[in-house]
C-alpha positions in Angstrom: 12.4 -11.5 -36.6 9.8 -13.3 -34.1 11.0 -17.2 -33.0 8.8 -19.3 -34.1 6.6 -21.7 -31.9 4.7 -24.4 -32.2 1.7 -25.6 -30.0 2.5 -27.8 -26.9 6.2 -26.3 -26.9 6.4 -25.2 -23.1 7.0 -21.4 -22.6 8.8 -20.0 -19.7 8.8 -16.4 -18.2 11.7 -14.9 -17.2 11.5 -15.2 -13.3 11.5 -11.9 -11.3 13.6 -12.5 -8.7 13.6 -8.6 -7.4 12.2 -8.3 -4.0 8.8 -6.3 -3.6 9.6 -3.1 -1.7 8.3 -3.0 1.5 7.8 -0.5 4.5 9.0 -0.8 8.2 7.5 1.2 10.9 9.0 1.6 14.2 7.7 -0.9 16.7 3.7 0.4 17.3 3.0 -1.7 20.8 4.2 -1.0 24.1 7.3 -3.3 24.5 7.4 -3.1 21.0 10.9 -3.8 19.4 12.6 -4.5 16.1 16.4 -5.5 15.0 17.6 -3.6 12.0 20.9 -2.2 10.2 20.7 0.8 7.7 22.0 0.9 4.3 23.3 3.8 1.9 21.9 7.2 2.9 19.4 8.7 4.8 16.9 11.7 3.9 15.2 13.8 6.0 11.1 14.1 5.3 8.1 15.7 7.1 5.0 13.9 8.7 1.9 14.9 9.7 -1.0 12.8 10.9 -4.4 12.9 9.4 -6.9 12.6 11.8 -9.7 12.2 8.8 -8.1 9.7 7.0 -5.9 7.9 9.7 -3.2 8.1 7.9 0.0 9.7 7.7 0.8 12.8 4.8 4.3 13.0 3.9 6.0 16.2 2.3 9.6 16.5 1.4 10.0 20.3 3.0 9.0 21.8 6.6 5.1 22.8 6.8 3.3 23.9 9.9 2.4 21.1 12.4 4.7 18.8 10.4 7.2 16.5 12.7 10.8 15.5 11.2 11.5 12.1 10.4 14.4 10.3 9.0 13.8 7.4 5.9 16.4 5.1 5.1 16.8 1.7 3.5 17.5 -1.1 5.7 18.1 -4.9 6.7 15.1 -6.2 9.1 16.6 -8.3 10.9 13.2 -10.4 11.4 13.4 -11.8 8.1 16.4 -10.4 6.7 14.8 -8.5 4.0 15.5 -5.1 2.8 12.6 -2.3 3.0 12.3 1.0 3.8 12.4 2.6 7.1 11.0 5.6 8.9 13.0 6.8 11.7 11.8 9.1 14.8 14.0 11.7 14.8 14.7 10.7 19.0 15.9 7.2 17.7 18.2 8.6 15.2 19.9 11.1 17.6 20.8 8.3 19.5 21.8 6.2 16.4 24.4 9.1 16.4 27.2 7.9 18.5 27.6 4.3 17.0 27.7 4.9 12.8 25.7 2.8 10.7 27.6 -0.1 10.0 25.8 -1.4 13.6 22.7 -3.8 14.0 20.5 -1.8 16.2 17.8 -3.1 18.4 15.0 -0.4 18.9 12.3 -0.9 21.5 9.5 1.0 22.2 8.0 2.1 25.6 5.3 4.2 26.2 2.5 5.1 24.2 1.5 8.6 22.0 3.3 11.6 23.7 4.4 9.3 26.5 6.3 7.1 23.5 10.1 6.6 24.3 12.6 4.6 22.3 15.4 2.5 23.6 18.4 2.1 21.6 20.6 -0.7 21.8 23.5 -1.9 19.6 24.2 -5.2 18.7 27.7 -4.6 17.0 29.4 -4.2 13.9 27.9 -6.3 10.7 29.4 -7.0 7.5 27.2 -6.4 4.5 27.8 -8.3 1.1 29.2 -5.8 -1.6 26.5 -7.3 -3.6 23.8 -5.9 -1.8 25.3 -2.4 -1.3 25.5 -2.3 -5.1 21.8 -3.1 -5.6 21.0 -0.8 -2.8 23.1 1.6 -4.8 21.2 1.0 -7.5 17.8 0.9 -6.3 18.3 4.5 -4.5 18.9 5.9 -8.4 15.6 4.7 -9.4 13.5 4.8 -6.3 14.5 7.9 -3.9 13.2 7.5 -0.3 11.0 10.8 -1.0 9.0 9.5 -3.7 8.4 6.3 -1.5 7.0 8.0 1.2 5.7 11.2 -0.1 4.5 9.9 -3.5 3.7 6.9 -2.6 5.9 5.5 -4.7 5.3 0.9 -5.5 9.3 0.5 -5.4 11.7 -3.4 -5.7 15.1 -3.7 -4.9 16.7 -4.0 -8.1 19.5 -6.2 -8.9 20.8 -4.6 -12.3 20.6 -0.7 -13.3 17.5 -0.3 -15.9 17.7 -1.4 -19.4 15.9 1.0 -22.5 12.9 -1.1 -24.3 14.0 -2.4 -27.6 11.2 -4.4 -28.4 7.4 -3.1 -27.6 6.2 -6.6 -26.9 8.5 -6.8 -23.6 5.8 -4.1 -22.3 3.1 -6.8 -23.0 4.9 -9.7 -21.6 2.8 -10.2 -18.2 
């Protein structure tokens, strides 16, 4: 049965507190950098740049003229907020020989073929159990493929999704 209510009662939403999902690009500038740490696993995709559109398309397996690139979640450093990453295949291979339990520095030199990518790391860091589990979580709803190749409006998600029960939660916005 609906609760009743009664005019000048004060309503209150239930605050979303899930973060927005957001992208991270590898530095774009010449002397470019960015501080980072990755998070759960990482997925190989393919990119290919349209010249038409200025844009990048995205597929999930090899195609002609396609370049591998590496998405993962992680931590920017900047403002300490989880998003998805695309990685350069020539900055993972150097990711290699640390793990990723590191904060990495990444700086760029270079521009278009001439690009390089300096690896540094900054150490071990200790991530909250927390976070892990909502990464966890977030990777069985959201998969790094569907971000990127589907385009895919993804939040980090704190608790693992709950079925409907009442229709008017759809409506509540």
């Amino acid at each position: 049965m609906a609760e009743e209510v009664k005019f000048g009662q004060k309503l209150t939403r239930k605050p979303k507190k899930n973060q927005k999902g957001l992208i991270l690009f590898p530095p774009t500038t010449d002397g470019g950098q960015i501080t980072l740490r990755f998070l759960g696993a990482q997925r190989k995709i393919y990119q290919l740049w349209n010249t038409a559109t200025r844009k990048f398309i995205c597929s999930e397996g090899y195609k002609e003229g396609y370049i591998t690139r590496v998405v993962s979640f992680v931590i920017d450093r900047a403002d300490e907020k989880v998003k998805a990453f695309v990685c350069p295949i020539s900055v993972f291979d150097q990711l290699g020989q640390f793990g990723s339990n590191h904060d990495f520095l990444i700086k760029r030199h270079g521009l278009k073929l001439q690009t390089r990518y300096d690896i540094q790391s900054l150490g071990e860091t200790e991530v909250s159990q927390d976070l892990l589990d909502k990464i966890e979580i977030t990777s069985q709803v959201y998969s790094l493929a569907d971000i990127f190749v589907n385009n895919i409006r993804w939040e980090l998600l704190d608790k693992e999704s709950e079925p409907i029960d009442n229709r008017f939660d759809i409506l509540d916005l």
